[in-house]
SERO-4910 file (N, C-alpha, C, O; in steps of 0.05 Angstrom, whole numbers):
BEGIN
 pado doro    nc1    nc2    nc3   cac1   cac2   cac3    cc1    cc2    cc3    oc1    oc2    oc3
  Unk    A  -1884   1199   1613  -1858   1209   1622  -1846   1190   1643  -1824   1181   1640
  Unk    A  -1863   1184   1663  -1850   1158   1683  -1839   1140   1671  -1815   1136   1675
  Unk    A  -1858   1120   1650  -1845   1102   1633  -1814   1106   1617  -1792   1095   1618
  Unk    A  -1821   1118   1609  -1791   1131   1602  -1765   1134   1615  -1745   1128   1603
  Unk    A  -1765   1146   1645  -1747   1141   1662  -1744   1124   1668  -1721   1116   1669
  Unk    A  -1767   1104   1677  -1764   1082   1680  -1736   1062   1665  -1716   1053   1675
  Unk    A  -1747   1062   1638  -1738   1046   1626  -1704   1059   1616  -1685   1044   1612
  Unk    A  -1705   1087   1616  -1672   1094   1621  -1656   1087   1638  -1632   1091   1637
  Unk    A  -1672   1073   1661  -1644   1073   1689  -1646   1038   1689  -1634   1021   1702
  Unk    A  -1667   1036   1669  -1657    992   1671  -1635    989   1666  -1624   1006   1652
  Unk    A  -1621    969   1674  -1597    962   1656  -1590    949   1633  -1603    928   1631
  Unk    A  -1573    955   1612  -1577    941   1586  -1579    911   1588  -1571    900   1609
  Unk    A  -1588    897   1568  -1591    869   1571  -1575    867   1557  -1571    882   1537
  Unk    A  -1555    841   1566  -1537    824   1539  -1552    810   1520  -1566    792   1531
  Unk    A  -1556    811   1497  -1568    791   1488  -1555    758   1476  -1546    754   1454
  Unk    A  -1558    739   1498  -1532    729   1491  -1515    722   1492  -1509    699   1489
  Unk    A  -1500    741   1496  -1467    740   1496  -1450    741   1522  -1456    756   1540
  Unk    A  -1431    726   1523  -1420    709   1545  -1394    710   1538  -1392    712   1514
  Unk    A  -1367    709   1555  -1342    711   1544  -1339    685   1528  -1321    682   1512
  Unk    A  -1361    662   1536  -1354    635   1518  -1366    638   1501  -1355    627   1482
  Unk    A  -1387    649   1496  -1402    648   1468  -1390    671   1441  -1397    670   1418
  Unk    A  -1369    690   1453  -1350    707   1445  -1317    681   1432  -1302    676   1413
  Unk    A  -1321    677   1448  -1297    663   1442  -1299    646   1428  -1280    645   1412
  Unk    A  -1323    624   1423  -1328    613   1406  -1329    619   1376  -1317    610   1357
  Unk    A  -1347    637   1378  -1352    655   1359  -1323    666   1343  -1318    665   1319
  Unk    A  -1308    676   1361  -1283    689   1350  -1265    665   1338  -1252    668   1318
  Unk    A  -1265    643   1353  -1248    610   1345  -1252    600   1318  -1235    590   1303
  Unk    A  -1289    606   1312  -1300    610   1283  -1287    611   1266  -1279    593   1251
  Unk    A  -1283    644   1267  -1274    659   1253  -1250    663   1247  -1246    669   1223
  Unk    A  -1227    661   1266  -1198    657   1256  -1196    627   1246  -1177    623   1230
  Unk    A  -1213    604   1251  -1212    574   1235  -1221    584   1209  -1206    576   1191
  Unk    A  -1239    597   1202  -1259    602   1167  -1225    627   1154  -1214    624   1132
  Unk    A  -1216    645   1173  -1194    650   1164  -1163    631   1153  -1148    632   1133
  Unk    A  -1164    617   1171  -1150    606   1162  -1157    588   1136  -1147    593   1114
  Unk    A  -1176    566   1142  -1182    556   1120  -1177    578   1093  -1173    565   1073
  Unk    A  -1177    598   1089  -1178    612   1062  -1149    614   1066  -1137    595   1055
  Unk    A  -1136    628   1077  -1104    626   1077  -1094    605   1067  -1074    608   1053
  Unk    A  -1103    579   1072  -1089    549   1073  -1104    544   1036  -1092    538   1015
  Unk    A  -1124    548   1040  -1136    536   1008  -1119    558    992  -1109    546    973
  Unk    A  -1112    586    992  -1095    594    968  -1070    596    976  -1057    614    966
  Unk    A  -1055    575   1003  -1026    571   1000  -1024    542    977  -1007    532    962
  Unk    A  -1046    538    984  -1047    505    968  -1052    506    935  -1040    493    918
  Unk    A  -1071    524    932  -1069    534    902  -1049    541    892  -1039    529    873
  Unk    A  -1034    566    906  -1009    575    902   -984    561    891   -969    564    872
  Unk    A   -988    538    918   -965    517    906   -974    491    883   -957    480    870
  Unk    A  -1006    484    880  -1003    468    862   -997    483    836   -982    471    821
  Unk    A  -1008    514    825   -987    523    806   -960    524    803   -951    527    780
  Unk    A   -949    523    816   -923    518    823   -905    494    820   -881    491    816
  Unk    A   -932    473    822   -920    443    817   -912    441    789   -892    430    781
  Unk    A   -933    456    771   -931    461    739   -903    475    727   -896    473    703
  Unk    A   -887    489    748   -866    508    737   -845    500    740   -824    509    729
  Unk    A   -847    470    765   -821    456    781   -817    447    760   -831    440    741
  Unk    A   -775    450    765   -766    423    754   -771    398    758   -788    393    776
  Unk    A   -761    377    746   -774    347    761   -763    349    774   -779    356    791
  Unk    A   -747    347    783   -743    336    810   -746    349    840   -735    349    862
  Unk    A   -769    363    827   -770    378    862   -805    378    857   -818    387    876
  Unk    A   -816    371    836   -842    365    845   -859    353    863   -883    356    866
  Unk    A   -843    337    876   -850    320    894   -847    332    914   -868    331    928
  Unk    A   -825    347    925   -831    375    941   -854    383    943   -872    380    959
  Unk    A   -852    395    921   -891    416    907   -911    403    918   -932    413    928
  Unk    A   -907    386    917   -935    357    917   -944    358    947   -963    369    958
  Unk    A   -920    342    961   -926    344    994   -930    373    993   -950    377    980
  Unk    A   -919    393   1001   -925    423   1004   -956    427    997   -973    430   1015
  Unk    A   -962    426    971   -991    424    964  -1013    405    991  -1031    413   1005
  Unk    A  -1002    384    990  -1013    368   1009  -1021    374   1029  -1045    373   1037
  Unk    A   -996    384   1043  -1009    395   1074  -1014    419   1072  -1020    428   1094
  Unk    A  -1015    436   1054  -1036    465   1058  -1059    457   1050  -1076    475   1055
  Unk    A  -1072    430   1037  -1104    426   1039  -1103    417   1063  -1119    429   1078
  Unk    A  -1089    395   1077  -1094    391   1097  -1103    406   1123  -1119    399   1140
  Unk    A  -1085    432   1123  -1087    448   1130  -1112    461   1132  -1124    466   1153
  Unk    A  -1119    467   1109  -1146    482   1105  -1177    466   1117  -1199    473   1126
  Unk    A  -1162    439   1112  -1193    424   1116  -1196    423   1143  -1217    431   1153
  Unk    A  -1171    412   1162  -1173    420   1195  -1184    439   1207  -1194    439   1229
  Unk    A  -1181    467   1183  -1188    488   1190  -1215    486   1190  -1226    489   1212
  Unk    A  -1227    482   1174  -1263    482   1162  -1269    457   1179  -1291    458   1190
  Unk    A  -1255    438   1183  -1265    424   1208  -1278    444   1239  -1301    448   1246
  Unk    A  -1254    451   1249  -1251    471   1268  -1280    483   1263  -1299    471   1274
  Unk    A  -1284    505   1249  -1306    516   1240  -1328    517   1231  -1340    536   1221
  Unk    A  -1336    482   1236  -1351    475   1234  -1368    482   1207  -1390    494   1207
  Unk    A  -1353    473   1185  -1369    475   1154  -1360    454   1148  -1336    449   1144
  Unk    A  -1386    432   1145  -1375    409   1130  -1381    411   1095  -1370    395   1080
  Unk    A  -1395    429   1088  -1386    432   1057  -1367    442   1050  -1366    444   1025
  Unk    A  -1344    450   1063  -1331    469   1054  -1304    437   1065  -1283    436   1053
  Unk    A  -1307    423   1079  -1289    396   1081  -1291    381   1062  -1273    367   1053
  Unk    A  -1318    381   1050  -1325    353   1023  -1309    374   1000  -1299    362    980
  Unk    A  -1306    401   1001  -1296    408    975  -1267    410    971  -1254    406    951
  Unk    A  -1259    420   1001  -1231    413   1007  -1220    386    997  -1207    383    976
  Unk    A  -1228    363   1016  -1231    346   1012  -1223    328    984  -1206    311    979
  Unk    A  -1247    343    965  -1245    325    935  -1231    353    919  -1243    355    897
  Unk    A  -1217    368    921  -1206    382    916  -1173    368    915  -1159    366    896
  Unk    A  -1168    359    939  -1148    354    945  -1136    315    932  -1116    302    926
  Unk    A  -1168    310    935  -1156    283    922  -1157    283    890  -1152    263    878
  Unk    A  -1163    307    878  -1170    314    850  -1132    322    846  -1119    318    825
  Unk    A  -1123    332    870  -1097    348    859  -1069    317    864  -1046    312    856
  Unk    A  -1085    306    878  -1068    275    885  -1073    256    851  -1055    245    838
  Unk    A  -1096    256    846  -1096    239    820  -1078    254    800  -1060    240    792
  Unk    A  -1081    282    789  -1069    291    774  -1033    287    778  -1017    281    760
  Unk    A  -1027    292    805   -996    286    811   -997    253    802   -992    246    779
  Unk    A  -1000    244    812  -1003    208    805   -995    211    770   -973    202    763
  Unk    A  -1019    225    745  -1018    220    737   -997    234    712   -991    225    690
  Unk    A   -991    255    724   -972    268    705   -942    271    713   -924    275    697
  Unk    A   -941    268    746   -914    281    761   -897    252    766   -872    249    764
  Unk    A   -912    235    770   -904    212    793   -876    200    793   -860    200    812
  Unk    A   -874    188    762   -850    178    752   -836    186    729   -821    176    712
  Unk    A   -847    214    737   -820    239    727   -800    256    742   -789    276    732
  Unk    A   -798    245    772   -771    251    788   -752    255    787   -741    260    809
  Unk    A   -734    258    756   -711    263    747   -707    233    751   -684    228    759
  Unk    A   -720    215    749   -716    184    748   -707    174    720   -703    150    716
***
């Protein structure tokens, strides 16, 4: 029975957790958010590049561009470097394809 009271009037332990180790933690997590926001604004618009007329694909293209960019800063931030190598070759996969189908069809 002593033990018991005892151990009811300790005070709780943090385990841990610190307003910086919170904040970190939370910085995480809105960067891994974003990263997903930014990888399907970027999907979004490279379908999109497919529907442009020519002459605004190049629009599409940059737009596409900086929402991977976007995303990979993000996964930088948040410290996932697999999730930067996929970004990453994701994004230079969507650069060869523009190169190879959009480039010098500009309404040129």
């Amino acid at each position: 029975m002593f033990l018991f009271s005892w151990l009811s009037k300790r005070p709780a332990r943090k385990r841990g957790r610190t307003p910086q180790t919170d904040s970190v933690r939370d910085a995480g997590i809105v960067a891994r958010v974003d990263m997903i926001r930014f990888e399907a604004l970027a999907e979004a618009s490279y379908d999109s590049l497919f529907e442009s007329i020519p002459g605004t694909a190049m629009h599409r293209f940059e737009e596409t561009h900086r929402y991977f960019d976007g995303a990979i800063d993000a996964a930088r931030i948040a410290r996932l470097p697999h999730e930067v190598a996929r970004l990453t070759r994701r994004r230079d996969q969507v650069v060869r394809i523009y190169n190879s189908q959009f480039r010098y069809s500009n309404g040129r």
